[in-house]
BAFI-3210 file (N, C-alpha, C; in Angstrom, 3 decimals, decimal comma, padded with zeros to 6 digits):
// residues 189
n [1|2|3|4|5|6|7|8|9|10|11|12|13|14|15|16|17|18|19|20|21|22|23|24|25|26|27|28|29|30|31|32|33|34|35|36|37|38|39|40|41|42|43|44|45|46|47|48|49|50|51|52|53|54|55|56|57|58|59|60|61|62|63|64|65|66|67|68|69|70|71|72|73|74|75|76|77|78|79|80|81|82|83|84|85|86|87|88|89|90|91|92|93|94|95|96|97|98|99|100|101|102|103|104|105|106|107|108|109|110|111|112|113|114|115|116|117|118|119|120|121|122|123|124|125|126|127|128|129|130|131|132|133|134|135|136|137|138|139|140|141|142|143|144|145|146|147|148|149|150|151|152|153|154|155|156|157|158|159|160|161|162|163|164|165|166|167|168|169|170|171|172|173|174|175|176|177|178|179|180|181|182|183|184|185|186|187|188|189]
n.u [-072,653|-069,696|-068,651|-066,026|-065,893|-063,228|-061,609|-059,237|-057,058|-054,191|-055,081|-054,543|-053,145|-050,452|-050,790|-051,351|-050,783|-050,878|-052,522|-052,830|-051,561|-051,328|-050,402|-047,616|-047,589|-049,027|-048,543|-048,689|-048,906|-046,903|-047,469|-050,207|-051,327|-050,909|-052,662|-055,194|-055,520|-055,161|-057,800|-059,021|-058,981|-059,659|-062,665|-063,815|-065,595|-063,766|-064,105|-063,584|-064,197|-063,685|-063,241|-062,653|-061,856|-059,709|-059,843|-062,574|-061,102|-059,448|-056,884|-056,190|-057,164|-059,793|-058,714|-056,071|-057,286|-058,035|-056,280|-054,667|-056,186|-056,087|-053,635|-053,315|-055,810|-054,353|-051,731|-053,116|-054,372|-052,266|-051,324|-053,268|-055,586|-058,580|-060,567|-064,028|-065,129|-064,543|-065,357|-066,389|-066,365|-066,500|-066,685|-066,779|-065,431|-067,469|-069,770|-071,832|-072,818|-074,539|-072,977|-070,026|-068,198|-068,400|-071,393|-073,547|-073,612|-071,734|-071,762|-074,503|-074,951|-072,631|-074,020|-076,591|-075,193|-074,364|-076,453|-077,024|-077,452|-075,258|-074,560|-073,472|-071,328|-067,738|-065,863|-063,034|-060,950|-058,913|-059,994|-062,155|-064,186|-064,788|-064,935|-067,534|-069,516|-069,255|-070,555|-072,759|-074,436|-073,982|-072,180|-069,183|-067,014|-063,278|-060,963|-057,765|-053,832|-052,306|-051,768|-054,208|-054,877|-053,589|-053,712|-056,850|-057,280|-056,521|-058,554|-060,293|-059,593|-060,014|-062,684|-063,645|-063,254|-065,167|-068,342|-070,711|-069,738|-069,815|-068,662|-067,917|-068,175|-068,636|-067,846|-066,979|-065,316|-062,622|-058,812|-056,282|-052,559|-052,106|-053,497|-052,932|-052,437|-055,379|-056,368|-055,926|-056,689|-059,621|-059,952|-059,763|-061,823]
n.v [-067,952|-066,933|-064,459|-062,272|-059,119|-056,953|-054,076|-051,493|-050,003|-050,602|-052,781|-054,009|-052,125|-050,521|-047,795|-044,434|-041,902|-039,607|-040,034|-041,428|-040,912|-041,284|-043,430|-044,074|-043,899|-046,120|-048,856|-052,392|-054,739|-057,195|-059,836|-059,717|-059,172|-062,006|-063,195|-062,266|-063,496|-065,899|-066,339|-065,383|-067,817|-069,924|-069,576|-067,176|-064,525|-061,422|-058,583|-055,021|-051,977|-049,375|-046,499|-042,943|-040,206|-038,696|-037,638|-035,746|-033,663|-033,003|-034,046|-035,568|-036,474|-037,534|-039,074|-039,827|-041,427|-043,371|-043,885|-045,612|-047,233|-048,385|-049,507|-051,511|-053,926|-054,404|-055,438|-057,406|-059,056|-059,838|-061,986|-063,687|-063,476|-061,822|-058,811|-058,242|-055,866|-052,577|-050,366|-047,194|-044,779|-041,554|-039,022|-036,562|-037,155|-035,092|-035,249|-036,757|-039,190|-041,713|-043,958|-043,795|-046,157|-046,401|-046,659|-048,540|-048,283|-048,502|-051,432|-052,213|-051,108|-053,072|-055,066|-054,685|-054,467|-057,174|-058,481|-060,020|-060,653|-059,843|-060,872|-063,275|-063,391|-063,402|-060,406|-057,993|-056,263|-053,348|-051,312|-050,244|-048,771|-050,627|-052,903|-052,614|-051,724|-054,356|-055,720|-054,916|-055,727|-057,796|-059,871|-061,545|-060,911|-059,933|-059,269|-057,582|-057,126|-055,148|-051,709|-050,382|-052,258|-053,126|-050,517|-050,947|-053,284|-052,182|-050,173|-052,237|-053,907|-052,048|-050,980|-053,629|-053,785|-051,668|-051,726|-050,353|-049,719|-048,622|-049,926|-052,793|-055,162|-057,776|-061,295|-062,857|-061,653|-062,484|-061,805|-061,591|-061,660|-060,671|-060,019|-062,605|-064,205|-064,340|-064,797|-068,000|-068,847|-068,546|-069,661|-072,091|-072,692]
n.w [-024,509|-022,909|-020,994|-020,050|-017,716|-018,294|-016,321|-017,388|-016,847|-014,890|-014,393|-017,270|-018,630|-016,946|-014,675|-013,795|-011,431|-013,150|-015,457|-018,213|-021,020|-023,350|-026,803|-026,240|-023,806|-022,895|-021,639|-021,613|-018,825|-017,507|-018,693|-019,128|-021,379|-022,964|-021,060|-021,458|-024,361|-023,603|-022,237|-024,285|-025,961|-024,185|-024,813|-023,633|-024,303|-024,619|-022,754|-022,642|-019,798|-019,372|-017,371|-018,261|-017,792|-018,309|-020,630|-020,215|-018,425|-019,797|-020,360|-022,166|-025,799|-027,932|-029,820|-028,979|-026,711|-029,034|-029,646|-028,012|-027,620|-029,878|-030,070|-028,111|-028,717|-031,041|-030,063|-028,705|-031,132|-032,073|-030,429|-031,471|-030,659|-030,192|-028,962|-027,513|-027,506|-026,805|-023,833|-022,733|-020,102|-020,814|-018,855|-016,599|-013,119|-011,766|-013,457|-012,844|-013,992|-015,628|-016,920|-015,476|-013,405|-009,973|-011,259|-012,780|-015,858|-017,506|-017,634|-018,091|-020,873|-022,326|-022,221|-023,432|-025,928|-026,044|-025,763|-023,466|-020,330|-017,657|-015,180|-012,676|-014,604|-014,484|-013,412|-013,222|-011,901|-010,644|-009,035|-005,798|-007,199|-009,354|-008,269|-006,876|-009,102|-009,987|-008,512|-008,108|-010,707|-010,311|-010,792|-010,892|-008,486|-009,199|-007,778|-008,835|-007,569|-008,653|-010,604|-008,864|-006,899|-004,453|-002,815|-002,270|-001,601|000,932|001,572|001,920|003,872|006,170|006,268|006,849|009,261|010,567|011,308|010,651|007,475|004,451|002,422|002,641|000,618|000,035|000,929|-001,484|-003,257|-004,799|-005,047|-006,635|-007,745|-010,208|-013,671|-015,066|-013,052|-011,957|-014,400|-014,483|-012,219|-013,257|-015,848|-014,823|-013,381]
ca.u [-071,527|-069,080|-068,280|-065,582|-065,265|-061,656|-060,926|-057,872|-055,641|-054,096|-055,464|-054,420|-051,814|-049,715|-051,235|-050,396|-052,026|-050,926|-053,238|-051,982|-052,144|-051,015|-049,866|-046,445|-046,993|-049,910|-047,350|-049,510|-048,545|-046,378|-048,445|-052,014|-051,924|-051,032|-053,776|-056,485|-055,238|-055,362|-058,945|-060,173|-058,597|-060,863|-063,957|-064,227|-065,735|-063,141|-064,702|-062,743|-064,713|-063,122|-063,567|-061,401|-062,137|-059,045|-060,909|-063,197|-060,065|-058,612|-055,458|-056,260|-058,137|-060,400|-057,535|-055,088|-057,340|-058,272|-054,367|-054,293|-056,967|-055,773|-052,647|-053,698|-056,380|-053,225|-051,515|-053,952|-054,595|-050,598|-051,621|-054,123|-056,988|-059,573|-061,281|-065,177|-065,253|-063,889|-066,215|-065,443|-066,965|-065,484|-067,241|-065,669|-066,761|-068,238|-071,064|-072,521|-073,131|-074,581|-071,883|-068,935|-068,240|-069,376|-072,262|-073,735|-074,324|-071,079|-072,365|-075,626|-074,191|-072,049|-075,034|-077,514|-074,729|-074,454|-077,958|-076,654|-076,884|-073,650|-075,128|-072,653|-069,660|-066,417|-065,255|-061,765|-060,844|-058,401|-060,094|-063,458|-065,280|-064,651|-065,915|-068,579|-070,272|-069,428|-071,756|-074,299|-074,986|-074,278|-071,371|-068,452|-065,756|-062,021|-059,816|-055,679|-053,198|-051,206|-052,852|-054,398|-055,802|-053,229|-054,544|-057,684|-057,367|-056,289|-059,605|-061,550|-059,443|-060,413|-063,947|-063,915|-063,416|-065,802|-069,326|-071,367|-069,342|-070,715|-066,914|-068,226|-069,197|-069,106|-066,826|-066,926|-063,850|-061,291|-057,561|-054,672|-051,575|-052,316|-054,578|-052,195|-053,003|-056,422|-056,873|-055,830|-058,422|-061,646|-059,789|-060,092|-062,950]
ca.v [-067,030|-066,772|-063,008|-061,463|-057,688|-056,339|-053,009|-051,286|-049,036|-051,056|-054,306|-054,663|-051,844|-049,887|-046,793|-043,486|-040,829|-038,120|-040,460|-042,295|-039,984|-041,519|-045,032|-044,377|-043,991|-046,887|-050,034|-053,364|-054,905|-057,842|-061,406|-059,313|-059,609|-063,351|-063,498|-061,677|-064,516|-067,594|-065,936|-066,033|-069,895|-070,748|-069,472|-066,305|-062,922|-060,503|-056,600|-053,522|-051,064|-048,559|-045,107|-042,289|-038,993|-037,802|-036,794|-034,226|-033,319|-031,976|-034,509|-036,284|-036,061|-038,972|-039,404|-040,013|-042,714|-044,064|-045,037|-046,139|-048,853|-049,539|-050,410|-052,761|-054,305|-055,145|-056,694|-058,908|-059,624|-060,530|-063,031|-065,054|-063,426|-060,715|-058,104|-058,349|-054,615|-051,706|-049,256|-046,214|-043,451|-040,088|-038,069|-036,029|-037,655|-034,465|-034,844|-037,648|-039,687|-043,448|-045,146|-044,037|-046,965|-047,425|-046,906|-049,565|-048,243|-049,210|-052,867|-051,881|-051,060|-054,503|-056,298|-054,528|-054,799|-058,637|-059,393|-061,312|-060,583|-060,284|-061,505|-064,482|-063,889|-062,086|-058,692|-058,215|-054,479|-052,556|-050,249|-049,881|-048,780|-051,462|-053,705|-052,247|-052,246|-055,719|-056,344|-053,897|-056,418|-059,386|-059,999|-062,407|-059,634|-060,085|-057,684|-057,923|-056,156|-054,249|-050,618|-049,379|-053,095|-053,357|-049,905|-051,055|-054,211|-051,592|-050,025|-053,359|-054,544|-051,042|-050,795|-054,736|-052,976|-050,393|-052,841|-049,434|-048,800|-049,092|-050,145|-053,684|-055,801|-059,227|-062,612|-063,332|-061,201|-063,141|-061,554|-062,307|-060,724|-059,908|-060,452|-063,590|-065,394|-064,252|-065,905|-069,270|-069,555|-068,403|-070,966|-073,397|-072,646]
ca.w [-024,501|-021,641|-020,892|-018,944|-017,930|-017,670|-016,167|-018,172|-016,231|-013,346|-014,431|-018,042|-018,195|-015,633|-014,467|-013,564|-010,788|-013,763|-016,261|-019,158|-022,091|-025,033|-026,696|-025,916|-021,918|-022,783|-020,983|-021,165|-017,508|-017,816|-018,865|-019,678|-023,172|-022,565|-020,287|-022,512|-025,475|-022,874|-021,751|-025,969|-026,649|-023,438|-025,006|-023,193|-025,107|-023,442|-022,904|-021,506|-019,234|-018,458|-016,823|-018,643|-016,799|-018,484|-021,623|-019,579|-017,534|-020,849|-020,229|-023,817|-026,958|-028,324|-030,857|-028,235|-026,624|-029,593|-030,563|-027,293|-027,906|-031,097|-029,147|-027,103|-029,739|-031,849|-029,483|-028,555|-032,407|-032,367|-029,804|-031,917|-029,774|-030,056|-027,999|-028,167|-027,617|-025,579|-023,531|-021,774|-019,760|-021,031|-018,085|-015,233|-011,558|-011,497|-014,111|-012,144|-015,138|-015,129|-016,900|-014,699|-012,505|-009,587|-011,464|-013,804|-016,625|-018,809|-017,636|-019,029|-022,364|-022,290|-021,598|-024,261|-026,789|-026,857|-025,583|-022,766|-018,328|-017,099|-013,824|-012,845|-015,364|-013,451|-013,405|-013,144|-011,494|-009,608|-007,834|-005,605|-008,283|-010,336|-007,136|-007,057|-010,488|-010,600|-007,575|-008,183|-011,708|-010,097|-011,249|-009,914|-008,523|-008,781|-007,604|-008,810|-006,504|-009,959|-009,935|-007,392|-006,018|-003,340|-001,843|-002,617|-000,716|002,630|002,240|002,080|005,093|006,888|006,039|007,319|011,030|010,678|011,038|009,627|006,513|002,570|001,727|002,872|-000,921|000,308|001,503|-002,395|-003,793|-005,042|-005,307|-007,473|-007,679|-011,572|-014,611|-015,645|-011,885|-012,145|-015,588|-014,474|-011,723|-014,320|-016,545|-013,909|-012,784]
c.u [-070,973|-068,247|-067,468|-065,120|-064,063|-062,005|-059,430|-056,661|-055,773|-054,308|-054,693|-053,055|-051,344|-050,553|-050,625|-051,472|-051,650|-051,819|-052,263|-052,343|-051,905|-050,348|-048,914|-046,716|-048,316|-048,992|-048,604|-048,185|-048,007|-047,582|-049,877|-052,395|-051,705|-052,516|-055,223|-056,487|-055,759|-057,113|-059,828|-060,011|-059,696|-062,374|-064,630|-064,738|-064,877|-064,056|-063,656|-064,091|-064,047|-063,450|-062,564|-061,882|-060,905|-059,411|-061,456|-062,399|-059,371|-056,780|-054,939|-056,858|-058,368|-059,379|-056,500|-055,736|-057,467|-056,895|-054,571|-054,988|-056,402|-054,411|-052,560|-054,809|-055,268|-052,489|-051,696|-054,562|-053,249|-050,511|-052,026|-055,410|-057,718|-060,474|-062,550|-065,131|-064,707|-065,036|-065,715|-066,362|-065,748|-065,947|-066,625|-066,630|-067,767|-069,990|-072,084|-073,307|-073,886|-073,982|-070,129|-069,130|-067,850|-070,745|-072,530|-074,025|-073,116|-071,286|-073,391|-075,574|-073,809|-073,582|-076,192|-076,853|-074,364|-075,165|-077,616|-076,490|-075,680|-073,618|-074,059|-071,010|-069,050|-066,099|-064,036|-061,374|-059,719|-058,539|-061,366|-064,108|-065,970|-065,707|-067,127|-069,741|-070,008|-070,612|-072,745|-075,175|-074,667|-073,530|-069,912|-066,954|-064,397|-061,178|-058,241|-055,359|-052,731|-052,353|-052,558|-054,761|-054,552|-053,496|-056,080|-058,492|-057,000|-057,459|-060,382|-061,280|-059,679|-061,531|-064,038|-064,343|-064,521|-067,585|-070,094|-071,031|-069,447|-069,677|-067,492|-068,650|-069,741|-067,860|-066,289|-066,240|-062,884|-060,035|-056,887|-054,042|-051,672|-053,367|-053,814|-053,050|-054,293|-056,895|-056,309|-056,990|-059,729|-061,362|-060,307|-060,843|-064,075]
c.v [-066,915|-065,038|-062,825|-060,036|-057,227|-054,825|-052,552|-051,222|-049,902|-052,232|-055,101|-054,206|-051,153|-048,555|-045,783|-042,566|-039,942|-038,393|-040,765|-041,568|-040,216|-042,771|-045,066|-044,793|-045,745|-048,420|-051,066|-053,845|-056,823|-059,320|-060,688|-059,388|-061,051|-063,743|-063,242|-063,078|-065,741|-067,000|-066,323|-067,239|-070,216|-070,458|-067,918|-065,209|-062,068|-059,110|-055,916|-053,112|-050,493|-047,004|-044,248|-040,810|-038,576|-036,752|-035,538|-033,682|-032,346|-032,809|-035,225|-035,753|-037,355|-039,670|-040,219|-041,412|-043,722|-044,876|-045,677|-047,860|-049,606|-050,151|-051,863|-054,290|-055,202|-055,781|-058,252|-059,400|-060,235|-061,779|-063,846|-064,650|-062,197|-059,790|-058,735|-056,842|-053,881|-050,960|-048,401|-045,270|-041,722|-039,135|-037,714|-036,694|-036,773|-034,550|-036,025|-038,125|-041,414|-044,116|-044,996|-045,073|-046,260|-047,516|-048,011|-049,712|-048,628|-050,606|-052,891|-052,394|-052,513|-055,685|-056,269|-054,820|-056,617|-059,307|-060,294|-060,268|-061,143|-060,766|-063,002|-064,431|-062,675|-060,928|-058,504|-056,732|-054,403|-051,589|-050,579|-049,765|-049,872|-052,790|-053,879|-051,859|-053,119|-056,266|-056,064|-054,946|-057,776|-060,193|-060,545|-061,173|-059,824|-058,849|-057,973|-056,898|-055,497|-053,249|-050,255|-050,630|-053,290|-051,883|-050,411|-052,121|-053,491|-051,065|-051,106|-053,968|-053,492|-051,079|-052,603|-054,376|-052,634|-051,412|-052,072|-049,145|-049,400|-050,009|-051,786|-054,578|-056,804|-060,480|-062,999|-062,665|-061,633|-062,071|-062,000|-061,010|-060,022|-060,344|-062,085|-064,398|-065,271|-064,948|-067,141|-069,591|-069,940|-069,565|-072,266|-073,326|-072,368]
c.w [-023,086|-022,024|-019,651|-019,308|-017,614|-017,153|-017,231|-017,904|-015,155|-013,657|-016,029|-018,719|-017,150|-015,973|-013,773|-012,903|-011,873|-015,221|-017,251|-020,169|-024,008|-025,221|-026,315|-024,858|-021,672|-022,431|-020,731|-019,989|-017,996|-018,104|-018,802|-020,712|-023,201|-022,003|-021,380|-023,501|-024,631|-022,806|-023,519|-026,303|-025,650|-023,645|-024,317|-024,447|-023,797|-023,825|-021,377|-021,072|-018,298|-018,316|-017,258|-018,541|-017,793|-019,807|-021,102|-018,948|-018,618|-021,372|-021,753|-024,169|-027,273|-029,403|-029,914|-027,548|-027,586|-030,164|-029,443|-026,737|-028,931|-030,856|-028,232|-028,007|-030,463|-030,760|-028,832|-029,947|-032,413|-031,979|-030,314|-031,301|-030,273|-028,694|-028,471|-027,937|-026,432|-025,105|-022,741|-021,481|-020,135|-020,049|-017,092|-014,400|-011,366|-012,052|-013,883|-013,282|-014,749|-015,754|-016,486|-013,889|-010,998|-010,246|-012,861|-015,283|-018,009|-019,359|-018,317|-020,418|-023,030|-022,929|-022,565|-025,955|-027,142|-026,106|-024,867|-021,270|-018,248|-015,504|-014,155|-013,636|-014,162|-014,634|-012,887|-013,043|-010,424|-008,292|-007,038|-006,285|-008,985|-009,480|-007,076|-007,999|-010,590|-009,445|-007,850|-009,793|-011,401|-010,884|-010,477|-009,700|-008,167|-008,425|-007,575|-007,757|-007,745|-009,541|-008,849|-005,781|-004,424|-002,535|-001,939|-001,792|000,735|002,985|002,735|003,637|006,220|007,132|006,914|008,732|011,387|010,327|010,153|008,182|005,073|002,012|001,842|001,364|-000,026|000,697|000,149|-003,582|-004,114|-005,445|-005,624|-007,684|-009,010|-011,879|-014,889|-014,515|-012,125|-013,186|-015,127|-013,367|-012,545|-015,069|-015,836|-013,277|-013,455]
res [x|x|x|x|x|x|x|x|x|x|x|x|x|x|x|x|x|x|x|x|x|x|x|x|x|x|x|x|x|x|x|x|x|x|x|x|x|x|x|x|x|x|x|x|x|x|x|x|x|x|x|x|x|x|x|x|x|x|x|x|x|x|x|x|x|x|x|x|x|x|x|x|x|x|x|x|x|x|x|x|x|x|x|x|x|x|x|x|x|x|x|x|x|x|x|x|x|x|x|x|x|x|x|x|x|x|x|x|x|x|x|x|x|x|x|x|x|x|x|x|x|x|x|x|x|x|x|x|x|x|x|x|x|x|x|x|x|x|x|x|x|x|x|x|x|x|x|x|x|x|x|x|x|x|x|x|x|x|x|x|x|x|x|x|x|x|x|x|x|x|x|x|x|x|x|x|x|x|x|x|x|x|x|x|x|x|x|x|x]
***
């Protein structure tokens, strides 16, 4: 099995600092549902993991994400392709949970649900976080600029400065301007 993890918001659609609250405001990001489709013809199992704080925030209701999967789901069925599954942390940062990312535990999940180490396959994220649970499992880490990745890429080039600072992953980050560029490397690679 070849596994890759997407991120959602920022990577697969457009995101919003006031959170994305429903299928309407749910905007896949131009060539991601393309991408997701090219990603299942090449043999990939695609998986979401994503972090949705807005739940405990009060900003949605599980109803509200759940159209908002089944949004995205269907469009990539329109494609010819399939999800292998979505995951999500519903927890505020506050309740210091282990499957908010950075922590590993949505990877976990991933990883107990189709009996397979995600050690080696890519991770495909916008933010730090996302970075960072893909390292912490050993996991190949891309980071798009859509989102948040072009601030995301100012910390990494900040923290580069700073010889003391955690912000540091590794030399082995690849960047693309989207999910679309990003899927033609993994393709080709």
């Amino acid at each position: 099995m070849k596994l890759i993890i997407l991120d959602r918001d920022g990577v697969i659609n457009h995101d919003s600092p006031e959170y994305i609250k429903s299928a309407e405001e749910w905007i896949p990001i131009d060539g991601s549902i393309d991408a997701i489709a090219r990603l299942f013809r090449a043999g990939f199992t695609v998986v979401v993991a994503t972090n949705q704080s807005g739940l405990a925030r009060g900003k949605y209701d599980l109803d509200d994400l759940e159209a908002m999967h089944e949004k995205l789901t269907r469009l990539v069925e329109e494609q010819g392709a399939e999800l292998g599954a979505i995951f999500y942390c519903p927890h505020h940062p506050d309740d210091k949970c282990k499957c908010r990312k950075p922590m590993p535990g949505m990877v976990d999940a991933i990883e107990a649900e189709f009996n397979i180490s995600a050690e080696g396959f890519y991770f495909v994220g916008d933010s730090l976080r996302d970075l960072q649970a893909a390292k912490t499992k050993g996991c190949k880490p891309i980071l798009v600029k859509t989102g948040n990745g072009k601030k995301t890429l100012l910390q990494l080039a900040e923290a580069s400065l700073q010889t003391d600072s955690p912000l540091i992953l590794a030399d082995d980050i690849h960047v693309f301007d989207n999910l679309a560029a990003a899927t033609d490397f993994i393709i080709a690679n």
